[in-house]
N, C-alpha and C positions, 0 to 999 in steps of 0.2 A: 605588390606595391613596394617600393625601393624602400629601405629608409636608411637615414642619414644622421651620422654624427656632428653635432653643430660645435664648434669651438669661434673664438674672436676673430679667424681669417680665414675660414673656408667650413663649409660643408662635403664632408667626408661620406664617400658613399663605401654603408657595410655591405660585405659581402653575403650573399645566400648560404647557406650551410645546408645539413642536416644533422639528426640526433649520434645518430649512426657515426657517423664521422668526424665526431667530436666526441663521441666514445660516452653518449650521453646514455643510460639505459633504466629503461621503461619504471620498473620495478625500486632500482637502488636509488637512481637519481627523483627522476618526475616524480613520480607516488611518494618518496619520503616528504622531498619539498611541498609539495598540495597537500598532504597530511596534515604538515605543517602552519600553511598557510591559504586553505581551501578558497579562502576569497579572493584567490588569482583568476580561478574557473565559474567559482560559487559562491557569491555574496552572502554575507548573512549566514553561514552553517556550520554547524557543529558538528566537527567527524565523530562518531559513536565508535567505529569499525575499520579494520583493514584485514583484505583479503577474510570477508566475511563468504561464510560456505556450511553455514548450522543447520542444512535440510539432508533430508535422507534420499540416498541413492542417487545423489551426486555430488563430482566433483568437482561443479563450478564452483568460479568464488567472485564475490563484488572486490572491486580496488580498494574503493574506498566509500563507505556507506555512512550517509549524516544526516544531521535533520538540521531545517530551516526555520526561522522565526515564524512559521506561519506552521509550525509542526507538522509539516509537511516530509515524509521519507524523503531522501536526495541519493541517490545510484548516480555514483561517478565511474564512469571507465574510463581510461586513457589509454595510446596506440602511440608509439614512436614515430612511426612510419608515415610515407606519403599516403595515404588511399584510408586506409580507418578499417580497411577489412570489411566486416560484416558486425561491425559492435552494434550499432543498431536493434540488431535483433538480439544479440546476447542480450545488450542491457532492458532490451522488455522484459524478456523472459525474466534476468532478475527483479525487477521493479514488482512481478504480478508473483513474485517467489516471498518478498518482502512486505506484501500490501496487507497483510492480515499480521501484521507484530502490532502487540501492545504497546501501554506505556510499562506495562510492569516490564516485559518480555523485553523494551530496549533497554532499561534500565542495568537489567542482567547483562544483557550485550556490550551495554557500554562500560560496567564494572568491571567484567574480563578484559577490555580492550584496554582501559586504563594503568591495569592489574601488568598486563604484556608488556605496557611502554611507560614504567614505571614513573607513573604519574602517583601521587597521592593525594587523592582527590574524591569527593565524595559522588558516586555517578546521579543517586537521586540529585541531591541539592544540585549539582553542575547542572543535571537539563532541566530542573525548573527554572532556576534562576536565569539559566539561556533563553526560556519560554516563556520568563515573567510570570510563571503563574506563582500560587503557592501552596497548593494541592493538585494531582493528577486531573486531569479532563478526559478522560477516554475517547467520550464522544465530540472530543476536537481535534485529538488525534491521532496523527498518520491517515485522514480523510484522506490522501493525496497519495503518490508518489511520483516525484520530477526526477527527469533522468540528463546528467552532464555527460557531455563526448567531449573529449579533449585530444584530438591528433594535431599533427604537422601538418594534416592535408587531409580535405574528403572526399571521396569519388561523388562524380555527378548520380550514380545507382544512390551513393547512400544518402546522399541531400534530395534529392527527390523521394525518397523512402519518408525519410523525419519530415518535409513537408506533406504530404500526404496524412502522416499518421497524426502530426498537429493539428491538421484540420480535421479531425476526427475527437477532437479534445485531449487527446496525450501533450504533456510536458517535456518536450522533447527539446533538448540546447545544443547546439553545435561551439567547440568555442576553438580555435585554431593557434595553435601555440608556435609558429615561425621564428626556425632557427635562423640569427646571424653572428657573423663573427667581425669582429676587428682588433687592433691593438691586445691581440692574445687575448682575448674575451670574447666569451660567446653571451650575444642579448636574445631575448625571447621578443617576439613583438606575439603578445592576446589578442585577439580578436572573437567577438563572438559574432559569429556568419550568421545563424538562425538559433532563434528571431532573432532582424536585425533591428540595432538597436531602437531605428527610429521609426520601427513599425509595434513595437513592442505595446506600447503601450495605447493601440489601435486596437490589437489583439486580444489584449485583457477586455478591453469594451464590450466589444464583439463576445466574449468567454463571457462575461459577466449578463449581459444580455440571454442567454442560451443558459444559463444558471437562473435568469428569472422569469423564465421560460418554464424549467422542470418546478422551479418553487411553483408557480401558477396551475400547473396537474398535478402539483402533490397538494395542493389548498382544496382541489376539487375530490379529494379522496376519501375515502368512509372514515369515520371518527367518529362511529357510533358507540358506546358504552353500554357493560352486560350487566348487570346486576347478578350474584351466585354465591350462597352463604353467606350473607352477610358484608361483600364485599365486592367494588366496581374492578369492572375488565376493559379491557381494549379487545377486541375479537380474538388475536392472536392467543393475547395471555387467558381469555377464557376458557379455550379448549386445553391446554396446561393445566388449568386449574379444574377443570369438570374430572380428565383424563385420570390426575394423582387422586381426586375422590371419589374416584371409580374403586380404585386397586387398593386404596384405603378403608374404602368398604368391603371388596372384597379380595384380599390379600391371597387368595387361594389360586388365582387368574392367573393363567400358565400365557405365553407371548402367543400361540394360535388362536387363544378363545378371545381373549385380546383383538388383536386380528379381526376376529368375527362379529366381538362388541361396536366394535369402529370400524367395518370395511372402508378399501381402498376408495369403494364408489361414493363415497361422503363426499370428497378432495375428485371428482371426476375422473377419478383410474390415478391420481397424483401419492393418493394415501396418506392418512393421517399420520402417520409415524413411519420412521425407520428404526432398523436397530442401532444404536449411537455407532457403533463400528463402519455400519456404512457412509453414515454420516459425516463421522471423520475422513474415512477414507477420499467421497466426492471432493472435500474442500480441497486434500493434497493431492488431489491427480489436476484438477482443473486450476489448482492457486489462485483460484477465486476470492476475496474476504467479504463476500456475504454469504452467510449464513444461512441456509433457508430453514434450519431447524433447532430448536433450544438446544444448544452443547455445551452449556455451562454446568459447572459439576453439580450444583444445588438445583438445576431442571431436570438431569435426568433421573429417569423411572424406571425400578427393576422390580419387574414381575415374581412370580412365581418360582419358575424356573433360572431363575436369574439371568435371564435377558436386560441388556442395558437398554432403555427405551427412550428416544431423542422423538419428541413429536415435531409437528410443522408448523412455522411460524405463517407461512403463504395463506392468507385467505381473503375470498372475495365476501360480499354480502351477500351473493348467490350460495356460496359454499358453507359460511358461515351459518346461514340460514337451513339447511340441508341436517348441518351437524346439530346446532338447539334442539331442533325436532326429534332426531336419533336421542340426546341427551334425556331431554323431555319424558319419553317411553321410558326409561330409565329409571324413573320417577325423581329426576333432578331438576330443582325450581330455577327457570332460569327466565328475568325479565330484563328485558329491551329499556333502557333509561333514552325518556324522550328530550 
């Protein structure tokens, strides 16, 4: 679409440009300025990060990595160029690289980033007081990770890609940064393509609807409570808590007889535990951030042989029921709170 310079006797039509050719480049120019001032692309966010790349065994890096009022991670890439490449898929992959960082974990992120661009500023107090809150929330956030595209241009591949993956529930922004020139100045016109603006908030409804959708199966789900020494469980946390007063009782339990105390077949070939090591390993091969097993330092359990023991959080009321029983023989008192 043209656009035009208005003054008192005419409307002046700018010329089309490119980045390229106005000597404009990716890195020095774009990325410092949206560094700068992210609400050109991304309303509401706080850059944490630039050219963020703190995983093992490689050497991608985000542009520029921030979080939003709704504590929400925010992966911006930007692309000079006409066509956008293939960012799309870089920036998933980074979003599902970044989906499991804390608050403690960006805090650290964002004190070295501040530390780099010598800011002097406190990184706690900045993101709370960005987030309003006034103590950490864990469990509010980084629930999310939204992802900004920011080129001169997108191919038709990669807009039909990010719609497709939108309608699948990803946060996915298209926003178009068009070079023009006039009177020895070069203007930007923004636009964000997808969502367009005036479907945006169609969408949310829609998202919001499909969120009270899973609230509605997750209301329908077990919430039955274990009674065990003295003390109420959630399913989950009772096999934790039966497990460490197994090996408390008896300290002598090598990771095989272990093994053998709690077969695989309890969890239907699934297994009640892994070794923390594999544990860890699933989450960084797959960059998943759920968890399916206790990997917090104060849950796991070291045998005998000093096996690091991460049990399983997954259980049904079928399975759960299976393991009381085994426990039970055991001679561990364990009552159902009706």
């Amino acid at each position: 679409m043209p656009i035009f310079k208005f003054d008192s006797n005419s409307l002046q039509l700018l010329e089309e440009t490119t980045f390229e050719s106005e000597d404009v480049f990716e890195r020095r120019d774009l990325q410092r300025l949206l560094r700068q001032q992210p609400e050109v692309v991304s309303p509401d966010t706080l850059i944490i990060s630039e050219e963020f790349g703190e995983w093992e065994d490689s050497r991608r890096r985000i542009d520029l990595l921030g979080v939003d009022k709704q504590a929400r991670l925010v992966v911006i890439e930007l692309k000079r160029d006409e066509s956008g490449g293939h960012m799309e898929l870089q920036a998933v992959r980074y979003a599902a690289m970044v989906s499991t960082l804390t608050f403690e974990k960006t805090v650290e992120i964002y004190a070295q980033y501040l530390e780099r661009t010598n800011q002097q500023k406190d990184a706690r107090k900045e993101l709370l007081g960005f987030l309003g809150w006034d103590a950490p929330q864990e469990n509010e956030f980084a629930s999310d990770v939204c992802i900004v595209l920011a080129a001169a241009e997108f191919s038709k591949e990669l807009t039909t890609a990010v719609l497709w993956l939108n309608a699948r529930d990803l946060d996915i922004r298209c926003v178009r940064l068009k070079p023009y020139k006039g009177d020895g100045k070069v203007f930007i016109d923004v636009q964000q393509i997808i969502p367009l603006p005036e479907a945006e908030e169609y969408q949310i409804r829609v998202r919001n609807q499909t969120e009270q959708r899973r609230e509605a199966r997750r209301s329908e789900m077990d919430f039955t409570k274990y009674s065990f020494e003295g003390q109420v469980f959630n399913k989950r946390k009772l096999v934790l808590a039966v497990v460490r007063a197994f090996l408390l009782k008896s300290p002598e339990t090598k990771f095989d007889l272990l093994k053998s105390v709690f077969p695989d077949e309890i969890r239907g070939g699934r297994g009640v535990f892994l070794l923390a090591e594999e544990a860890e390993e699933e989450i960084r091969e797959t960059g998943s951030k759920v968890r399916r097993h206790f990997l917090d330092k104060e849950d796991i359990l070291v045998t005998a042989d000093n096996r690091r023991i991460a049990v399983s959080n997954q259980w049904s009321k079928e399975t759960i029921d299976v393991f009381c029983a085994a426990a039970r023989k055991l001679g561990f008192v364990i009552s159902e709170i009706k």
